[in-house]
C-alpha positions as CSV (number, residue, x, y, z in Angstrom):
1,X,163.2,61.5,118.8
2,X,160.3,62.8,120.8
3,X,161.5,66.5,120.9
4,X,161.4,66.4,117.3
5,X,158.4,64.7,117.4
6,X,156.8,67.3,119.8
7,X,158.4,70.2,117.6
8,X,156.6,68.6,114.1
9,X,153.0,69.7,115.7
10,X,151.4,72.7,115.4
11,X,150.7,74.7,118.5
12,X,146.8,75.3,119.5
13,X,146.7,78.9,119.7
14,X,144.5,79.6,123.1
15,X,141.1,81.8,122.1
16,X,141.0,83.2,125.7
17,X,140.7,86.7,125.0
18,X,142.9,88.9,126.7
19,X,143.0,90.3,130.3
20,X,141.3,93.9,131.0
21,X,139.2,95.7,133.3
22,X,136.7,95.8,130.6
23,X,136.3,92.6,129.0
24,X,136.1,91.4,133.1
25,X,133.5,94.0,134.1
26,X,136.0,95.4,136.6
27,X,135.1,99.6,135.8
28,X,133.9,101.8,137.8
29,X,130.1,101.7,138.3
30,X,128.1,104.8,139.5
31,X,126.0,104.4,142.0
32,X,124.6,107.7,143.0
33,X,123.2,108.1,146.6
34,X,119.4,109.8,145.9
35,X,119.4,112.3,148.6
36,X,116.9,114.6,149.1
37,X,118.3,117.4,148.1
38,X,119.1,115.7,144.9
39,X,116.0,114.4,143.9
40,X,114.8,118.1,144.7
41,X,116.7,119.4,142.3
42,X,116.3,117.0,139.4
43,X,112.3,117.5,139.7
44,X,113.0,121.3,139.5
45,X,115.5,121.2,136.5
46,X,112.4,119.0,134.8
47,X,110.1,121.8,135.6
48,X,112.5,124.8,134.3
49,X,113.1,122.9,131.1
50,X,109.5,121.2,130.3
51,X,107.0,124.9,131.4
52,X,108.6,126.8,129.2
53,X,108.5,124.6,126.2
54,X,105.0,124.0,126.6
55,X,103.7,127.3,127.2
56,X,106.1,128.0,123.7
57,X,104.7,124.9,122.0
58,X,101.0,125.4,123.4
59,X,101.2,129.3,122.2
60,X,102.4,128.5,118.4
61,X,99.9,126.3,118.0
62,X,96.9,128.4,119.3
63,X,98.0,131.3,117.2
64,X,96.9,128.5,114.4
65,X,93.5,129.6,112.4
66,X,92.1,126.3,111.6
67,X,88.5,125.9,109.6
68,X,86.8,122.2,109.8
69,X,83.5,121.7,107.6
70,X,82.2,118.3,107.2
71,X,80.6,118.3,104.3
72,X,79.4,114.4,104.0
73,X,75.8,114.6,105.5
74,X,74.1,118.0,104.1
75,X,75.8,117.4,100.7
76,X,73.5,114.5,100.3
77,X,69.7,115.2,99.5
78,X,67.4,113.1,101.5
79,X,64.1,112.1,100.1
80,X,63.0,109.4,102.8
81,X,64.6,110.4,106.2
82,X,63.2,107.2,107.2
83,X,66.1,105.0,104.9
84,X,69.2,107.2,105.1
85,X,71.9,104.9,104.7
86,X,70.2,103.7,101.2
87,X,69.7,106.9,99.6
88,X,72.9,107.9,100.4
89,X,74.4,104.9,98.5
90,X,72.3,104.8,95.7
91,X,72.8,108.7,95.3
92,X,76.7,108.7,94.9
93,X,76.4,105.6,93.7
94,X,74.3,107.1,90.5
95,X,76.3,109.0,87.8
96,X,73.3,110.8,86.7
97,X,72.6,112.4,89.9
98,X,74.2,116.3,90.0
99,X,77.1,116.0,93.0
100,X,77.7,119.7,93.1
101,X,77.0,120.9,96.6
102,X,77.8,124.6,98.1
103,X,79.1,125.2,101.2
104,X,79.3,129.1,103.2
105,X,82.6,129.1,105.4
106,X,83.2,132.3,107.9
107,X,87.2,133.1,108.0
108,X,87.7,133.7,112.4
109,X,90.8,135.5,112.0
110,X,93.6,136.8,109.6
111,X,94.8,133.6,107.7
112,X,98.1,134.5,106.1
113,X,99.3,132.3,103.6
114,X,100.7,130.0,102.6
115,X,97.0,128.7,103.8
116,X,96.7,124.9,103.9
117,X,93.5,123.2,102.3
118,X,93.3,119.4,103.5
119,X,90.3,116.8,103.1
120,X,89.7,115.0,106.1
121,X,88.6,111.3,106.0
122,X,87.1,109.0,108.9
123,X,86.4,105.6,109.4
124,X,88.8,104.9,106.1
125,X,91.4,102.2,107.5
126,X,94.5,102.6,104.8
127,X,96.5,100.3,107.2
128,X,94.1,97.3,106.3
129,X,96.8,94.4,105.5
130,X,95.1,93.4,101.9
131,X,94.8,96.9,101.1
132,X,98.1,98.0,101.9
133,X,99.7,95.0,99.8
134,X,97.4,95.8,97.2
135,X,100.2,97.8,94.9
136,X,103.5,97.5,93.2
137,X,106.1,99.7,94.3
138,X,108.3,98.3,90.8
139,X,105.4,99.3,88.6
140,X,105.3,102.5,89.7
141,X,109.1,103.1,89.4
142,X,110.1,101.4,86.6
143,X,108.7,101.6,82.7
144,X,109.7,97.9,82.1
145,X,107.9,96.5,84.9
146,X,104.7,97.3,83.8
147,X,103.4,93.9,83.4
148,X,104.2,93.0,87.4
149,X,100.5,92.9,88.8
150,X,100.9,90.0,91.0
151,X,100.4,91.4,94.6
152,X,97.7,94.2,92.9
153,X,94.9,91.9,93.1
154,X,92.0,92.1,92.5
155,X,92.7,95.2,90.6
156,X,95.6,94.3,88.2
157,X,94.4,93.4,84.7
158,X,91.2,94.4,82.6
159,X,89.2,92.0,81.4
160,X,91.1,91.1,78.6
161,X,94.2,90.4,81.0
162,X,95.8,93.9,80.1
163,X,98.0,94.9,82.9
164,X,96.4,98.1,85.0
165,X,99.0,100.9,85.1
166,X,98.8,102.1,88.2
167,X,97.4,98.7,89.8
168,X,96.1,97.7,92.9
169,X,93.3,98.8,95.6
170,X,95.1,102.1,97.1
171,X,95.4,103.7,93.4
172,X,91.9,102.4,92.7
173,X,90.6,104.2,95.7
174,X,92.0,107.6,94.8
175,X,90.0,110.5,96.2
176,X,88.1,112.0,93.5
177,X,86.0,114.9,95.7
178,X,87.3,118.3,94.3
179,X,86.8,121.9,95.4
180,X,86.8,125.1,94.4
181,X,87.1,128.3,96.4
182,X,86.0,131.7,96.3
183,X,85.9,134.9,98.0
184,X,83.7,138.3,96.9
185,X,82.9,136.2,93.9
186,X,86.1,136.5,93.2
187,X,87.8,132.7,92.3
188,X,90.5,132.1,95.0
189,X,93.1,129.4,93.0
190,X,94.3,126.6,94.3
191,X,97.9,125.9,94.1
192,X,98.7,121.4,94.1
193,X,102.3,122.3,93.0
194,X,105.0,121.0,95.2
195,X,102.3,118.9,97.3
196,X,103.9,115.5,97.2
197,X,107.4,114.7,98.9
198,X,110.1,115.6,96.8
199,X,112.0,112.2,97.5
200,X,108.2,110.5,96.4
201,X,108.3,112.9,92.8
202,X,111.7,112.0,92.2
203,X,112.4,108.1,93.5
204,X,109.3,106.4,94.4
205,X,107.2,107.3,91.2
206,X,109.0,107.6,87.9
207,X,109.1,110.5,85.1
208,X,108.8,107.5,82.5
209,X,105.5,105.7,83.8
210,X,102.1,106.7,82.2
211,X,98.8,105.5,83.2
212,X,97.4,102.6,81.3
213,X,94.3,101.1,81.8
214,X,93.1,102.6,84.7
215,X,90.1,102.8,86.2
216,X,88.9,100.4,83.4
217,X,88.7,96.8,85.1
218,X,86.4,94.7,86.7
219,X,85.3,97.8,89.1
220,X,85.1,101.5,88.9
221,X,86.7,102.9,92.0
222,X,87.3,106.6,92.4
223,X,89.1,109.3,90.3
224,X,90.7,108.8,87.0
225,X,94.2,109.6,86.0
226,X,95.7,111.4,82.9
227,X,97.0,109.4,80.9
228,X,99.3,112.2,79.3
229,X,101.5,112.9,82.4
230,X,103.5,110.7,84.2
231,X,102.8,109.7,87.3
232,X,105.9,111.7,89.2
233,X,103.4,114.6,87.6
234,X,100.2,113.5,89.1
235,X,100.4,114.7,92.7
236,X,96.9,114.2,94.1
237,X,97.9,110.6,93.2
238,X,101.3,110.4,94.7
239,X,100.0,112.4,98.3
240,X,97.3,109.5,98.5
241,X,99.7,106.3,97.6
242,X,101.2,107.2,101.1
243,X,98.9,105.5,103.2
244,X,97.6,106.5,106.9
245,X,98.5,104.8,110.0
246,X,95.1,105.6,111.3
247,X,91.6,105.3,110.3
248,X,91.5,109.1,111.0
249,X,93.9,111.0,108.3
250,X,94.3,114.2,106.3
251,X,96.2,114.4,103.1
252,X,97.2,117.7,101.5
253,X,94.6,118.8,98.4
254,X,96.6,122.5,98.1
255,X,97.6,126.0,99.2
256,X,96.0,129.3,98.9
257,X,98.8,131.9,98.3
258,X,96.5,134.9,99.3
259,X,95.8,136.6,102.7
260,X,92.3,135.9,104.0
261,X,91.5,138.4,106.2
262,X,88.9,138.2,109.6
263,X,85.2,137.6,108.9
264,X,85.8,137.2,105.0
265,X,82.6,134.7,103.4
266,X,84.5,132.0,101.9
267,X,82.6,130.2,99.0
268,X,83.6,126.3,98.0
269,X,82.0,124.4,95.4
270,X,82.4,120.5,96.2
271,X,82.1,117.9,93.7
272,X,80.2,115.5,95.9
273,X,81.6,111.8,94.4
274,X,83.4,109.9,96.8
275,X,81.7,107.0,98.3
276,X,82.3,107.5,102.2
277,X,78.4,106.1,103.1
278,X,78.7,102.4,102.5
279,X,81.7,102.3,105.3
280,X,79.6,104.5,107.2
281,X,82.5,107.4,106.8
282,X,83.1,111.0,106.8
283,X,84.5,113.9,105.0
284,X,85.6,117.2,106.0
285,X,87.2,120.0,104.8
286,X,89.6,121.6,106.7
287,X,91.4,125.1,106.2
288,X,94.3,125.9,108.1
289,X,97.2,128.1,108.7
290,X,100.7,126.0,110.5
291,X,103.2,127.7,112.8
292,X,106.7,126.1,112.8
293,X,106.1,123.2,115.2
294,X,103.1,122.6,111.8
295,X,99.4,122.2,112.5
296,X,96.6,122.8,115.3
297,X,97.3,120.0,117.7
298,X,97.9,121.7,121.5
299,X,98.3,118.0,122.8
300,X,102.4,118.1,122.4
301,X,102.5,121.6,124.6
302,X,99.5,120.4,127.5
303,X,101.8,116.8,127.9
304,X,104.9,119.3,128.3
305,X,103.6,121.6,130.8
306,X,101.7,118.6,132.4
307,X,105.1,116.8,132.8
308,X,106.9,120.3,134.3
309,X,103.6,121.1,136.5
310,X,103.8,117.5,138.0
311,X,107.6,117.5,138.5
312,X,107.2,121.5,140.2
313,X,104.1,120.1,142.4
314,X,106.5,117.1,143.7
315,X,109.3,119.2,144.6
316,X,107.2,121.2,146.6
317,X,106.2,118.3,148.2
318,X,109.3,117.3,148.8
319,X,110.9,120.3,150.2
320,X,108.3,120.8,152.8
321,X,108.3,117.3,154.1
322,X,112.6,117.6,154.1
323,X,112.2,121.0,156.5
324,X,109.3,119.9,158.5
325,X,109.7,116.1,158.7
326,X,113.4,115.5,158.5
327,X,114.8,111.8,158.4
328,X,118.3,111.4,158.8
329,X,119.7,109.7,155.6
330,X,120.7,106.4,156.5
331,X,119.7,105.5,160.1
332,X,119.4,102.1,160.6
333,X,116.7,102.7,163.7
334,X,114.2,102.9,160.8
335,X,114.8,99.6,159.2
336,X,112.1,96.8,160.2
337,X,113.9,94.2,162.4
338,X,115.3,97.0,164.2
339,X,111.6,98.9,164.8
340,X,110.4,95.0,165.7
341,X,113.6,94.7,168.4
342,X,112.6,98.2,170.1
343,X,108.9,97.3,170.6
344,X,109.8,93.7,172.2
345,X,112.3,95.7,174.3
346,X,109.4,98.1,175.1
347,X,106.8,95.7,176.2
């Protein structure tokens, strides 16, 4: 009776998983001895490897021609240096006032194209948590959802509760300085074709999605869009949706497809609008020619060779204290107890 009992219940299958070296930590570990020699040799293969990719990386970018104008300050015309700050806000402030403002720029060396034409902003902090909310990414994508304005305040409807297409504070903000080059007195265009990510043109902002209402709330913020192309059409636009990290950022206004050779006289005519004085901010211009690592910035090739130079100066170090200061790997005469036995004994 009880071995049929005892047959009736189920068996408790055991979750003990089962027996290897892995699952019991029983590998292999490495545990490699640092000798001398070794550590020698590591800080030399640092400084064969890391030298010559900085001196590559420091050279591509100094072969760079790069052109920076701020154009913020003499753009502005003062009539009481004593009240700066004022003027300057009540002048861009004013849409009677004439914003065109001419600026000279001297070409150092042969730019060859394609030549990149950024404006530079300071003091503008895109990353600011309400401003970076301040959009809606389903607006912008799809035609239906052109009534979602909820996280675009406070620049989502008009005044008679119209939804604002694009809404929100970044597409409010749009840059609206423009420029226009020349060279000789000859016009220099400006190609703004292809300046937007392609994934952006072609995912983030749709072919279907026109510009309603914009620019026509409770505030007037910067430039206006055309409401006969779509927004995947409207670059300038998409290029400043992407907001910057830091306070400090360039975004991409064009190219110039034309060589610019050494010493040319570069004319631009700036339309002077964007309100950069109230934050106390700043706006360049910048021209500039990109290598394939991209831009000006020597800071990626100085760290390289910085990192190779240290690691060569340490092995030299090294070495010369191994040939003229040996210590035998391992002798147990230099551990402390030991050195604290052999003075007792000596005194």
């Amino acid at each position: 009776m009880s071995s049929e009992d005892d047959s009736s219940q189920p068996t408790s299958k055991s979750k003990k998983p089962k027996y290897s070296r892995f699952t019991q930590q029983e590998l292999p570990s490495c545990k490699p001895i640092l000798t001398p020699g070794l550590v020698i040799g590591i800080l030399i293969c640092f400084a064969i490897v890391f030298v010559p990719i900085g001196l590559i990386t420091f050279t591509a970018t100094e072969n760079v021609v790069e052109i920076v104008d701020r154009y913020d300050e003499d753009c502005i015309p003062l009539k009481s240096p004593d009240n700066p700050e004022n003027e300057r806000v009540g002048y861009i402030r004013d849409a009677g006032t004439n914003k065109t403002c001419i600026r000279t720029l001297i070409i150092p060396k042969k730019m060859k194209p394609p030549i990149y034409v950024y404006y530079q902003l300071d003091n503008f902090y895109q990353n600011h948590r309400r401003y970076v909310k301040s959009r809606s990414d389903h607006q912008l994508r799809y035609p239906s959802h052109a009534s979602e304005t909820k996280t675009c305040e406070p620049e989502a409807t008009t005044n008679d509760n119209q939804p604002i297409v694009p809404c929100g504070l970044i597409a409010w903000s749009l840059f609206n300085d423009t420029y226009r080059f020349s060279r000789n007195n000859t016009s220099l265009e400006i190609n703004k074709k292809d300046i937007a990510w392609h994934s952006e043109r072609t995912r983030k902002f749709s072919s279907q999605v026109y510009p309603k209402n914009f620019q026509s709330g409770n505030l007037i913020g910067g430039a206006k869009l055309d409401e006969t192309k779509p927004l995947s059409e409207q670059e300038d636009f998409i290029v400043w949706m992407r907001t910057a990290a830091l306070p400090t950022f360039r975004k991409l206004y064009g190219r110039i497809e034309t060589d610019l050779e050494a010493y040319d006289q570069i004319t631009v005519i700036i339309q002077n609008n964007y309100n950069t004085y109230s934050f106390s901010g700043k706006k360049k211009l910048v021209i500039s020619t990109a290598s394939w690592i991209g831009g000006k910035n020597d800071y990626l090739g100085k760290m390289y060779m910085a990192v190779g130079g240290t690691s060569l100066l340490l092995a030299i170090i090294f070495t010369f204290l191994y040939l003229f200061k040996p210590r035998p790997l391992g002798d147990p005469t230099y551990l402390s107890w030991n050195r604290n036995r052999a003075a007792v004994r000596e005194s």
